[in-house]
N, C-alpha and C positions, 0 to 999 in steps of 0.2 A: 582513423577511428579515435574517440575519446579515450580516455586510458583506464575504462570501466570495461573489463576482462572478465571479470568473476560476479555473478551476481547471484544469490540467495533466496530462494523464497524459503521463509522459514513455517513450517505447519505444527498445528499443536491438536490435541483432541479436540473436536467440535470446531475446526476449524471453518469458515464459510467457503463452500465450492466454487461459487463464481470469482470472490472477492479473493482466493486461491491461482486458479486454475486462469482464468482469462488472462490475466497478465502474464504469469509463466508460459502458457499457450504461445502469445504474442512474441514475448523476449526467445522462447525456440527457435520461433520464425527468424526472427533478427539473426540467432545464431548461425542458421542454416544459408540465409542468404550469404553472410559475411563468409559465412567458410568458403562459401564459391568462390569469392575472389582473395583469398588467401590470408584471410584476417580469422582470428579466433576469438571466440566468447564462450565461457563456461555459463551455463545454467543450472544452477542444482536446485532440486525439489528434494528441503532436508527435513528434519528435525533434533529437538536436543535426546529424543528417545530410540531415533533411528526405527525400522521397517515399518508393518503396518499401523496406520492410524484413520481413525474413523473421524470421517468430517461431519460438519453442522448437519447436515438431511441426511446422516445414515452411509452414505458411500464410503469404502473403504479404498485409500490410495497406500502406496508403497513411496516411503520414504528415503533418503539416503542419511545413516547417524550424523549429525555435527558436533563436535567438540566445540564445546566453549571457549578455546584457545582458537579456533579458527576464525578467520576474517577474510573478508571480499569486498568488493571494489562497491558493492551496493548491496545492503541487506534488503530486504523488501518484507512488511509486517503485515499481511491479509488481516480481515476481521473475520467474523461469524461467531454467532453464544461464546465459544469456549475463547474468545477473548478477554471474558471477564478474569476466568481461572489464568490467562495469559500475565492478567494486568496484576498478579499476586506471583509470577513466578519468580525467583532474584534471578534465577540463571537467564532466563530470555530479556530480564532488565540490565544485569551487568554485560550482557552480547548486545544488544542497543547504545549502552553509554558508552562501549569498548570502541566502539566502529563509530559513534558521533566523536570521541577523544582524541581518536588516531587520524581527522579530518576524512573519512569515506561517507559514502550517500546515505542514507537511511530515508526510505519508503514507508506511505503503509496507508490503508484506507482504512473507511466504515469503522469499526470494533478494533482493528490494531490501533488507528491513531490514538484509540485511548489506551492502549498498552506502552507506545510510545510516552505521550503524557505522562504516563505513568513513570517512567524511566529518568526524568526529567531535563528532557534533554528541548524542550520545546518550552523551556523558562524565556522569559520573554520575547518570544516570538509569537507572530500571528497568524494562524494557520487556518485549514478548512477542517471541516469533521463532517460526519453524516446526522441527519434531523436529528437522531433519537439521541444523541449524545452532546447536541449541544447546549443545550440549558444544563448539563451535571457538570460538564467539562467546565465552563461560568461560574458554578458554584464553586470548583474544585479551585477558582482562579486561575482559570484559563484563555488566555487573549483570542475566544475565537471571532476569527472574522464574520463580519456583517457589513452590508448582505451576504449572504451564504453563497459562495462558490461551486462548483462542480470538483474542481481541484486549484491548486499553489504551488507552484515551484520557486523554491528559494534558492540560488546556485550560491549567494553567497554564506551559506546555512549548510550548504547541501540537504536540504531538509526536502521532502514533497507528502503533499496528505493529500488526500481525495477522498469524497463522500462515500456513498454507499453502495450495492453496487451496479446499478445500472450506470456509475460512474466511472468505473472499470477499464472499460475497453478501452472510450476516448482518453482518458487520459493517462492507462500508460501510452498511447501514439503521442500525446504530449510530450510526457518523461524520456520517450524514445527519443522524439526531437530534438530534447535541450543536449541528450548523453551524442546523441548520433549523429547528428544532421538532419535536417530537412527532407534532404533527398532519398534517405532511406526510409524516415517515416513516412514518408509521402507514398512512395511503393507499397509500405504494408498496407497502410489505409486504406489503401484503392483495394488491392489483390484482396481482400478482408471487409470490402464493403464500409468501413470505416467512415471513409473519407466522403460518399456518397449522400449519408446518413447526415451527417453534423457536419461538413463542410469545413472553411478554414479555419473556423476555433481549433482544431486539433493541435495546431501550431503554435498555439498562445502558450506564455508560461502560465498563465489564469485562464481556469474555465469559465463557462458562458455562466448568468446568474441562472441561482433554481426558482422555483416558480413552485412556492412550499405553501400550503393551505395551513394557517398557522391552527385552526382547530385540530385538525385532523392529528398536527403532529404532537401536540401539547398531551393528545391521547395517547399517542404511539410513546411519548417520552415518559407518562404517569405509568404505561405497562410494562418498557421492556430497559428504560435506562440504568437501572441498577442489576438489567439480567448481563449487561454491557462492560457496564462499569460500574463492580458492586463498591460498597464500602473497603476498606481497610481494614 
């Protein structure tokens, strides 16, 4: 096993459910399998506020506290609305550069990649984002890639972004890959329908291109890109 033992997803208020829950869902999975055959992986579902927090559509999850001082082998940065208020927090920004300083993984899709951004640990790198944030992220002076991605794994960065979240699922089986092996992603994919679905892209450190209706999004970006990533 890779030497990623401890991994974080960190929730905040108004956090996004899918863009949350899918991939912790996932890395359980991993957890569960690995402990069968004697290997261990922590998953913790935290925050910097600890117990209950309400996410983006109203659901209420139970959180575990994180201290600021604490560090893991992979943080992982969800989006959804209250990413905006993420991307203004110092504490969730000095726990981003803290774990990008000290060489560990740093995660994050949709609305976190712009809380990551935000942190500035994605200074001259090229990364993906979700539709709605990539024309602000551009203005902000942000190298995002084009054509637009589904997800990016950078190992020499330890960096990974992913769009939005129907992009979710496959690619953390991706991020599984590069941390796990093959062989084990490949398992979950299947068992999880995954693999059935989007086939061998899951495997790539890059996802497949998206296939983005540039009117549609210019819309979505003039209504909700500063509810994402407001000003300063």
């Amino acid at each position: 096993m890779s030497g990623i033992n401890k991994v974080l997803f960190l929730a905040f208020p108004n956090v996004g459910e899918q863009d949350l829950l899918a991939p912790w869902e996932l890395f359980r999975a991993l957890a569960y399998d690995l402990g069968r055959s004697g290997e261990q992986l922590e998953v913790t579902l935290g925050s910097l506020e600890g117990g209950t927090m309400t996410t983006h559509m109203g659901a209420q999850i139970h959180t575990e506290k994180v201290n600021p001082e604490d560090r893991y082998d992979l943080l992982y940065i969800p989006g959804g609305i209250g990413g905006g208020a993420a991307s203004h927090d110092p504490q969730i920004l000095d726990l981003i550069r803290a774990h990008h300083t000290e060489g560990r993984w740093v995660a994050a899709n949709c609305a976190g990649v712009g809380v990551v951004f935000r942190s500035g640990i994605l200074q001259g790198t090229r990364f993906q984002a979700a539709a709605v944030l990539g024309r602000r992220l551009k203005e902000l002076g942000a190298d995002v890639a084009e054509p637009r991605r589904a997800w990016s794994l950078l190992p020499d960065a330890k960096i990974f972004t992913a769009g939005g979240a129907a992009t979710v699922h496959p690619s953390t089986i991706a991020l599984i890959t590069h941390l796990y092996g093959e062989d084990r992603a490949r398992t979950l994919a299947a068992t999880w329908d995954t693999l059935p679905l989007h086939g061998e892209t899951l495997f790539n450190p890059e996802g497949p291109l998206t296939n983005d209706d540039d009117t549609f999004v210019k819309g979505l970006q003039n209504a909700m890109e500063k509810v994402f990533l407001p000003d300063n």
